[in-house]
C-alpha distance (Angstrom), angle and dihedral (degrees) to the residues before:
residue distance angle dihedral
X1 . . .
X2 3.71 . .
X3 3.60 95.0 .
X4 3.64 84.7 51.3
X5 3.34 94.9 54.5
X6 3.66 97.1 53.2
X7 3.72 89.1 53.9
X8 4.21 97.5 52.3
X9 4.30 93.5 90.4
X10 3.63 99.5 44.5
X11 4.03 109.2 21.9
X12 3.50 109.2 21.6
X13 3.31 100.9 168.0
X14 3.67 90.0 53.5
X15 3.67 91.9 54.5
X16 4.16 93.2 50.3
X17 3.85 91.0 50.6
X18 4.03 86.2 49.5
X19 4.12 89.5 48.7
X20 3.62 86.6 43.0
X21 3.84 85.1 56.0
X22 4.11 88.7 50.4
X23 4.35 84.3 56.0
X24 3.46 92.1 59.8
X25 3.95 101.8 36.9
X26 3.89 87.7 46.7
X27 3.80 94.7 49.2
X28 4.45 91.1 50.3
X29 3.63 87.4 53.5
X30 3.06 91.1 28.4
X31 3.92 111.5 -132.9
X32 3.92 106.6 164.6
X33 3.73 88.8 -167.3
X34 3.47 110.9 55.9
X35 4.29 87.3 35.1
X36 4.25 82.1 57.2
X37 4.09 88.2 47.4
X38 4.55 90.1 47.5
X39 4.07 81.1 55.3
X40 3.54 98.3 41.8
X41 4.10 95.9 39.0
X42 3.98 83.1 45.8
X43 3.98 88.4 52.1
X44 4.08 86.0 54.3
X45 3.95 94.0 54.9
X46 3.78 91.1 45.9
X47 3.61 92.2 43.8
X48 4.19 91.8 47.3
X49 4.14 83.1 45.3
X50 4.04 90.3 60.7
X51 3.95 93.3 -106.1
X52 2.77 111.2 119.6
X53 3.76 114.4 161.6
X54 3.77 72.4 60.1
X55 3.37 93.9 59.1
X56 4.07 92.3 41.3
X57 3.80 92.6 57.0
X58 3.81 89.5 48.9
X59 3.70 89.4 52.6
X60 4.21 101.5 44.1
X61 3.74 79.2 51.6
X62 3.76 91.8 52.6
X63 3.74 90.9 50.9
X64 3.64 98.0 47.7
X65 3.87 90.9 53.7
X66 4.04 96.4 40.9
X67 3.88 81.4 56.8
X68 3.75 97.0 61.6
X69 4.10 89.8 48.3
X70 3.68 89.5 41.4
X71 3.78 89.8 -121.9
X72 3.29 108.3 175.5
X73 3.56 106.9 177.3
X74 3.72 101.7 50.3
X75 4.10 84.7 49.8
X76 3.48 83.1 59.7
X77 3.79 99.3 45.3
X78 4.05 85.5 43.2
X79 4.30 95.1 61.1
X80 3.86 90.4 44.6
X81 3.85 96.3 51.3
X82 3.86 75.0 42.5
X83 3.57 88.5 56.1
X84 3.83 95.8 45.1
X85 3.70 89.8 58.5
X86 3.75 96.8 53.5
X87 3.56 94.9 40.3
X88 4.60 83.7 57.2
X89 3.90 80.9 52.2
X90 3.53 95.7 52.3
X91 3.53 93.2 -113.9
X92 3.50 97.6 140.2
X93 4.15 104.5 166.6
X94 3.92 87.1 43.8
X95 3.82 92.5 56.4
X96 3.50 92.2 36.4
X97 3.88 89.5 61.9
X98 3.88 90.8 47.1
X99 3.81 93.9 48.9
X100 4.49 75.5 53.2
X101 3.48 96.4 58.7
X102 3.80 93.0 40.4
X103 3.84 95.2 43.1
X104 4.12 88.7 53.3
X105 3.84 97.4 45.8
X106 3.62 94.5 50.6
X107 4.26 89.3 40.6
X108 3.82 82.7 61.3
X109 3.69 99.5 41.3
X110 4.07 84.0 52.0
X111 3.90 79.7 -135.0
X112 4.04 97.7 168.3
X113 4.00 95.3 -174.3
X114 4.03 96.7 50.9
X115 4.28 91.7 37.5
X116 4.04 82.3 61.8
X117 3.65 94.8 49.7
X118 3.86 93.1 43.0
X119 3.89 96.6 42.6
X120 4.22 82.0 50.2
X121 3.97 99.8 47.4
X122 4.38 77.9 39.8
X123 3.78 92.5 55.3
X124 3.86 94.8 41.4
X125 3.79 92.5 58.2
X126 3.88 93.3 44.3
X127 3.45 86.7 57.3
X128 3.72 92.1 49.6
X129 3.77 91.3 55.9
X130 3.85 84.2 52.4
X131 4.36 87.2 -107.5
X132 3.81 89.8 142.0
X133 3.46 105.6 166.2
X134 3.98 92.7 40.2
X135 3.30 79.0 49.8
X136 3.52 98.4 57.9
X137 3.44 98.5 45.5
X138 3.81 96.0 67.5
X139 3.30 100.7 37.3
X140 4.30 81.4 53.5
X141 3.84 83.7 48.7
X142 4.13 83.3 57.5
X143 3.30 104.1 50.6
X144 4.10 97.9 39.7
X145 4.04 76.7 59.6
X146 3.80 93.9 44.9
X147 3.95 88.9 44.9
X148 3.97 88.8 54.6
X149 4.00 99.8 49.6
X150 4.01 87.3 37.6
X151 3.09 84.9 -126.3
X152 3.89 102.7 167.4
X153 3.59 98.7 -172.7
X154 3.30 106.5 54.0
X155 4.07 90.6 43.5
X156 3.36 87.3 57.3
X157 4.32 89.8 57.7
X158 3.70 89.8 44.9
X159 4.30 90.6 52.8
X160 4.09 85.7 42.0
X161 4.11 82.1 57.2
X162 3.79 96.9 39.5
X163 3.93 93.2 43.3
X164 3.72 85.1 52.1
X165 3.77 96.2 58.5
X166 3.87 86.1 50.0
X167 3.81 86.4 60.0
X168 3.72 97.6 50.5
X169 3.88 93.5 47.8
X170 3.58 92.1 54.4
X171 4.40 91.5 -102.2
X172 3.59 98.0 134.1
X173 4.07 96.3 154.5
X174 3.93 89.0 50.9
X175 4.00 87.8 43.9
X176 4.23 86.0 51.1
X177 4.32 90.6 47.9
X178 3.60 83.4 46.0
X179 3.53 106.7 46.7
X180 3.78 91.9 33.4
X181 4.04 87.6 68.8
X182 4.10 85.7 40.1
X183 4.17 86.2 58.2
X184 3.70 95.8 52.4
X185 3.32 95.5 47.4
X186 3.68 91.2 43.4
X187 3.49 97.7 54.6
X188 3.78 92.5 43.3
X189 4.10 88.7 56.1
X190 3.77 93.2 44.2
X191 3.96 95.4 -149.2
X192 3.58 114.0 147.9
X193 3.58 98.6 -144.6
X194 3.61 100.1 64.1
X195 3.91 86.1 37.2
X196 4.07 88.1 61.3
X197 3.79 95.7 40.4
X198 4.45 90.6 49.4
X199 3.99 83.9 44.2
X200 3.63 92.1 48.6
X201 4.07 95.5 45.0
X202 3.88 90.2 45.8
X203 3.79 88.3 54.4
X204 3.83 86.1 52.1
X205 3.77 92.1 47.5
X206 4.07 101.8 50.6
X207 4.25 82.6 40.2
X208 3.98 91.9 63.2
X209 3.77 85.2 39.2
X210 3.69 95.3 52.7
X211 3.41 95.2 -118.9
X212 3.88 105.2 136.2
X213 3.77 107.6 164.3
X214 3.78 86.3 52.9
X215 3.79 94.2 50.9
X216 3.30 93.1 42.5
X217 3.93 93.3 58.5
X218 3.92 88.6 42.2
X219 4.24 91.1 53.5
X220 3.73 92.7 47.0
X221 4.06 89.0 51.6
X222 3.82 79.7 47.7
X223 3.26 97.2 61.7
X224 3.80 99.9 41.4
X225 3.92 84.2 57.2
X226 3.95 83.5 53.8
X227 3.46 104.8 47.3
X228 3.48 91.0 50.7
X229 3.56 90.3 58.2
X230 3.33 95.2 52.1
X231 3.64 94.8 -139.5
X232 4.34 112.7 141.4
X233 3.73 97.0 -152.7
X234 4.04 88.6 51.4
X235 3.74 87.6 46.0
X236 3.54 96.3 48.3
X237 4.07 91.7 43.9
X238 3.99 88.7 58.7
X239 3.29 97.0 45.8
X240 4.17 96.2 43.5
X241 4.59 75.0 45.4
X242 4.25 86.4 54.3
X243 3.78 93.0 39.7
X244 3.78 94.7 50.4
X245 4.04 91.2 47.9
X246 3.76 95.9 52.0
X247 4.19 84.3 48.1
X248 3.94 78.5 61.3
X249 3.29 100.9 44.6
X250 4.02 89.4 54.5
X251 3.64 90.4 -110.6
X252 3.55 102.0 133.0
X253 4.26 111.9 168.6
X254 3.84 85.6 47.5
X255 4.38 90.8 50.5
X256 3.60 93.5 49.4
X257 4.38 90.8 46.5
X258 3.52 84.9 52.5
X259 3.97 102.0 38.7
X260 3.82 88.0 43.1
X261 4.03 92.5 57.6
X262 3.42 95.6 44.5
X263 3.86 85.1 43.4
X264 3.87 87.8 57.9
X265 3.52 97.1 41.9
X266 3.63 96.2 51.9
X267 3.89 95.4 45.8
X268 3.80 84.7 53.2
X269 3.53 95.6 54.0
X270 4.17 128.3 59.8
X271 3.39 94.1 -113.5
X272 4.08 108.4 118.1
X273 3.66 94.6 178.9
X274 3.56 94.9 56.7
X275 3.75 96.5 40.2
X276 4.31 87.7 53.6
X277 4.07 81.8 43.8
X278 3.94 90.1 57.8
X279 3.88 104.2 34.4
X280 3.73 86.7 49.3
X281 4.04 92.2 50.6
X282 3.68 82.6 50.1
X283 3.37 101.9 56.2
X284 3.65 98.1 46.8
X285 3.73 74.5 62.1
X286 3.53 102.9 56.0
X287 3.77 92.9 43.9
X288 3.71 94.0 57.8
X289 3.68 87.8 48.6
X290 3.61 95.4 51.9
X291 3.19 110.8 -106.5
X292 3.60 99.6 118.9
């Protein structure tokens, strides 16, 4: 599993065929709860790759098998990467309903480190749905967690989510005080997904303010954060980001390269949020060329 693990970023397939191995060595012995974790850790590769009825097949199997061992953390940890999924395919009330069952199980278990990363993924889809102060409350609920293990990392996610309701309500100096503490911690951490997601939101940020050289700098680190992931929907987020800045900056050949990859990209992958994210950036673009 741990040589699995170190394999998900950079040859996911090779890491699935390993998990696949931990299935079938878990279900000899048997061990019900490390066969539940090759599904569920199988589910997170998919669901990183983009497929993600993949990844939701891996996960209802997860479930299943948790439920004869009684496990009830990886239940938990099965409905919220449940919930992440439905949340990429814009099914908000579905992934709402997964974060539910996740949020209660780990409420009862008094499981601090999972209750932060449910009340996060919790407040991220409020916000989605435009629930902003609902969605502030968890995501408070996260970091007053975060704050009491010290746990840096996972403040940092919960000041991504609450700089990101700033930015939809119009708060841009809150989102900057907030995201300026995110960065530092960020950079002190060194983890690449909270590096793309700060990129991306500072990109957003000097966008609303008319700043376009600035954004444009931030979306590019974006996507270097991305493509070292190796995560499609990340990939295709930046370069959508990139695409929309150069529309700005009255650059129009280089907005419609970048829309058009991220476009591709997106349509590619099984993420319907990201797909509606591009097409709309891209027909902005075509209207303001004309071609109604």
């Amino acid at each position: 599993m741990n040589e699995a693990y170190a394999l998900e970023i950079e040859l996911p397939d090779s890491a699935i065929a390993l998990y696949q191995e931990v299935i079938k060595l878990s279900q000899s012995i048997p061990y019900k709860i490390a066969e539940g974790k090759g599904h569920l850790y199988t589910g997170i590769v998919h669901s990183d790759q983009g497929a993600y009825e993949k990844a939701i097949e891996s996960y209802q199997n997860a479930i299943l098998i948790f439920k004869t061992a009684d496990h009830l953390e990886g239940i938990g940890s099965a409905y919220i990467n449940l919930g992440n999924i439905e949340n990429r395919k814009a099914q908000y009330g579905k992934a709402l309903a997964y974060y539910l069952d996740g949020v209660r199980i780990f409420e009862n278990l008094n499981d601090t480190v999972r209750m932060i990363f449910a009340y996060n993924n919790m407040g991220a889809t409020l916000s989605e749905v435009e629930q902003f102060e609902s969605s502030l409350t968890y995501n408070q609920k996260s970091l007053a967690l975060s704050r009491e293990l010290g746990d840096s990392l996972r403040v940092c996610n919960s000041l991504i989510n609450i700089g990101l309701i700033h930015i939809h309500t119009g708060q841009l100096d809150n989102a900057k005080v907030v995201y300026k503490e995110a960065s530092l911690l960020g950079e002190a951490s060194g983890d690449e997904h909270v590096l793309y997601l700060i990129n991306n939101n500072w990109c957003t940020i000097y966008s609303d303010e008319g700043k376009f050289e600035d954004a444009l700098e931030y979306a590019k680190k974006s996507l270097t954060y991305a493509e070292r992931l190796n995560n499609p929907v990340y990939i295709s987020n930046a370069y959508g980001a990139i695409g929309q800045v150069e529309f700005n900056l009255k650059n129009p050949e280089s907005a419609k390269y970048y829309i058009q990859i991220g476009l591709d990209l997106a349509r590619d992958s099984e993420s319907i949020e990201t797909y509606m994210m591009c097409l709309e950036k891209m027909s902005v673009f075509e209207e303001a060329s004309g071609n109604s």
